[in-house]
N, C-alpha and C positions, 0 to 999 in steps of 0.2 A: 552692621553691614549685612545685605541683602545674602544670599550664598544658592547654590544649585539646586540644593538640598531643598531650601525656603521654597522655589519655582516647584521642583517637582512636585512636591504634596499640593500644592494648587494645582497644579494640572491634573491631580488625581481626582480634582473634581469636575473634570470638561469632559463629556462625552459624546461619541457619535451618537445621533440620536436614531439611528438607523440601527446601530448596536449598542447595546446597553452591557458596555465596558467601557472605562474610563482610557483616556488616550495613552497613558503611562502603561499602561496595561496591555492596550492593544499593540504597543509597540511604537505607536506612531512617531513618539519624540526620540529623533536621531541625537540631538544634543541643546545643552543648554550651556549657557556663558553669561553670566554677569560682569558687566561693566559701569563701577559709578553707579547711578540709579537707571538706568536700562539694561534691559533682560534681551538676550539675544537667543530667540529660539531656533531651532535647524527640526525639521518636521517633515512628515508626509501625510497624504489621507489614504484610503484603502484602495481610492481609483483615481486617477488624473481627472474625471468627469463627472466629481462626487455633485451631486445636487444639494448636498447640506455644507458645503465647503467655504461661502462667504460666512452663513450661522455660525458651525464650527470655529474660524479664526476669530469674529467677532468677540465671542464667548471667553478665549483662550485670554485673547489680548485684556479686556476688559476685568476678567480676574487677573491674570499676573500684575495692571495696571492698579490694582486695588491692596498688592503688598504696599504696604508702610516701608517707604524704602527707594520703591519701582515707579519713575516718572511714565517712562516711556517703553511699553514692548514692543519687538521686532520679530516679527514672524517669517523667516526664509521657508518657502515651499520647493522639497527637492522630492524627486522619482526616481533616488538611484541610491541604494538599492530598492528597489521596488517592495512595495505591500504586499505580501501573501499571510493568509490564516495562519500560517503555520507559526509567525511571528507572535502569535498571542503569548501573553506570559500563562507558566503552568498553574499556577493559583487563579488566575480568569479564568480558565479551560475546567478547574476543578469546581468552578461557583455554579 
């Protein structure tokens, strides 16, 4: 069985491609949930008016959908609480 754990290390390889930090890192992922063989992500990007944000979930969906496991990902886009820098993990900030 698929697990959070599984999702997160694949996400740790999606990146903004505006910043060269993974989204796990940047903060972006508010939460994950697996159910069955669908992955249920809760997310934000770093602005409501990202211009790499179809890329971005493209990207996200398509590797979680490539766990052994994972039929189907769901991507929910929320704004609350909002994206600030300061959300970076201290191990990003230190690289």
């Amino acid at each position: 069985m698929v697990t959070k754990e599984d999702v997160m290390e694949v996400l740790k390889k999606c990146y903004d491609p505006e910043i060269p930090i993974n989204i796990v890192d940047l903060r972006l992922v508010y939460d994950v949930d697996v159910e069955g063989d669908q992955a249920n992500i809760k997310m934000t990007l770093t602005t409501p008016g990202c211009p790499m944000a179809a890329m971005i979930l493209d990207n996200i969906k398509q590797k979680v959908e490539s766990i052994d496991g994972i039929k189907k990902a769901e991507i929910e886009l929320v704004w609350d609480p909002p994206w600030t820098p300061d959300r970076i993990s201290k191990n990003a900030k230190n690289d």
